[in-house]
C-alpha positions, 0 to 999 in steps of 0.5 A, a space after each residue: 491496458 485499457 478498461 475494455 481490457 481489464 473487463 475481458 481479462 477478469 471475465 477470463 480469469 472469472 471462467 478459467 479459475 472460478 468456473 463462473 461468469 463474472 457479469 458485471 463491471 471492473 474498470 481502472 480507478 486513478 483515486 486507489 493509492 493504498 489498495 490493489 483493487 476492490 469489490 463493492 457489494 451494492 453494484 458488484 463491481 470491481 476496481 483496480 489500482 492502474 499502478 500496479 500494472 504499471 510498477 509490479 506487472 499483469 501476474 501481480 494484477 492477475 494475483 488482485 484480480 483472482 482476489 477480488 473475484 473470491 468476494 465476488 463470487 462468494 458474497 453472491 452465493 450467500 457465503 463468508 466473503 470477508 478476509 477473516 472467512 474460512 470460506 475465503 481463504 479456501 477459496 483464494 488458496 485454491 485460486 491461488 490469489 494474492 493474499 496481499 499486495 506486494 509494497 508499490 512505494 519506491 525506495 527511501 530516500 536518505 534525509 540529511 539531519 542537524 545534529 546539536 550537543 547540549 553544552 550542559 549536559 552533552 545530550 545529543 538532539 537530532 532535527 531535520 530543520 536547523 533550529 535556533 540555538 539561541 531560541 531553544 534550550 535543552 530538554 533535560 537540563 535547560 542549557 544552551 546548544 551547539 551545532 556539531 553539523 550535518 553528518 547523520 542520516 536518516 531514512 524516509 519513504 519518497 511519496 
């Protein structure tokens, strides 16, 4: 979908849902990361997130679209267009728009860690880098570490 695209696809939806022209610009912003799409209220217009057309499909981006249209359409009538507003979340519930974007990130990934055991005190210490036994003591007693190996895992979000 190009940007002559989504500006057709949010005037429609503008009339089909809302009853009312959308008469100003939405386009496609590469720079959005955490965020489906926004409206900005000195120009009016919209942008959107091109990722979530490409990994959760055009219902979802429909769903932003609906979203983003309740602050536009509001904050032009003089009415409460913020998220915590009655007024917004009447008008998005009968839309029915996305509340929130669902999560774009991709699975986690499985991080190995080194595992050491304090000679002392027997206390367990886990680290993603393997780290000098003879530079660092333990914490708590300040004996000297063992490597045990490299057998536990860990969970972390793939950028």
């Amino acid at each position: 979908m190009n940007q002559k695209e989504l500006q057709q696809l949010v005037e429609e939806t503008s009339l089909t849902h809302f009853k009312k022209p959308f008469n100003h610009r939405a386009y496609f912003n590469t720079r959005l990361k955490t965020t489906g799409g926004r409206y900005h209220l000195v120009s009016h217009d919209l942008d959107f997130n091109p990722k979530v057309l490409e990994k959760l499909g055009e219902d979802t981006l429909i769903g932003i679209i609906k979203h983003e249209l309740c602050h536009y359409h509001l904050h032009l009538e003089g009415k409460g267009s913020q998220h915590k507003d009655q007024d917004f979340k009447e008008l998005l519930k009968e839309v029915e728009g996305l509340r929130f974007v669902p999560a774009m990130s991709e699975q986690k990934k499985a991080v190995r860690l080194w595992k050491y055991k304090c000679k002392k005190c027997g206390s367990v210490a886990q680290r993603q880098r393997r780290f000098s036994t003879a530079k660092y003591v333990c914490a708590r007693c300040k004996g000297k570490f063992e490597l045990i190996g490299r057998d536990a895992y860990k969970k972390t979000a793939v950028d």
